[in-house]
C-alpha positions in Angstrom: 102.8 27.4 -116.5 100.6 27.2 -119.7 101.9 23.4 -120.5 101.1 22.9 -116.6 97.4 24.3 -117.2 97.2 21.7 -120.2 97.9 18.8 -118.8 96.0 19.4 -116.3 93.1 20.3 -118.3 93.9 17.0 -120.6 93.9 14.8 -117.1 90.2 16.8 -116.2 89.1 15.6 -119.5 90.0 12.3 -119.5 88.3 11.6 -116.0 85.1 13.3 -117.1 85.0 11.2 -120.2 85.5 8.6 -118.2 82.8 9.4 -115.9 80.4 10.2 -118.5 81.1 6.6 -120.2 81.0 4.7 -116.9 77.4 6.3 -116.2 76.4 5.4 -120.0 77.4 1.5 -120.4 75.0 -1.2 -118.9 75.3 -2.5 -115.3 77.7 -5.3 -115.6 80.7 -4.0 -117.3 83.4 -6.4 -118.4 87.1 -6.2 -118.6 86.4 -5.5 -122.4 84.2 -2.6 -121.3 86.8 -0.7 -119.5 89.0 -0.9 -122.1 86.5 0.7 -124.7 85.7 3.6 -121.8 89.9 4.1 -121.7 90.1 4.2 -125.1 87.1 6.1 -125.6 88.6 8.9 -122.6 91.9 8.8 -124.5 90.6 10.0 -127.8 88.5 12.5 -126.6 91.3 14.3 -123.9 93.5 13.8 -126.8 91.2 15.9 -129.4 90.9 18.3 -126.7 94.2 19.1 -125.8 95.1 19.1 -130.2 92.2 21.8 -130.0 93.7 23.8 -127.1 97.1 23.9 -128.5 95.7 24.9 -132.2 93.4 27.5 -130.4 96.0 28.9 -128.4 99.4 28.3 -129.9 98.7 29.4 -133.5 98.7 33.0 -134.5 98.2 32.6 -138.4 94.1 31.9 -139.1 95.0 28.5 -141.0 97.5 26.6 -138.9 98.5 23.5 -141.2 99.8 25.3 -144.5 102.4 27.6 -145.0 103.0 29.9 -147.6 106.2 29.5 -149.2 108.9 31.5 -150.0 109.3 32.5 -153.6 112.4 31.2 -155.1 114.1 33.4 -157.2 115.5 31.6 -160.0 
């Protein structure tokens, strides 16, 4: 269920940035154009959806280091 609400959430994303860049780029878009608002969308649902899994998925307040075990020598 909660990877289902992602992806879905990521897919929302995308098509807003999407949207958003569409309605910001100048009249005649170009092949080129599209490319840069896909690529543009891409980043930005991918950012979110790194952000959603941090937010939720981590229960330790700094996700990217771990403490290590002392080895007893």
């Amino acid at each position: 269920m909660r990877q289902t609400v992602l992806i879905l959430a990521g897919v929302c994303v995308f098509a807003v940035a999407a949207a958003v860049m569409v309605a910001i780029m100048p009249a005649p878009l170009k092949d080129s154009d599209y490319l840069v608002i896909g690529s543009v969308a891409t980043l930005v649902s991918l950012l979110a959806m790194f952000l959603a899994l941090i937010a939720t998925r981590s229960g330790t307040p700094n996700p990217f280091f771990k403490k290590r075990k002392k080895r007893e020598d």
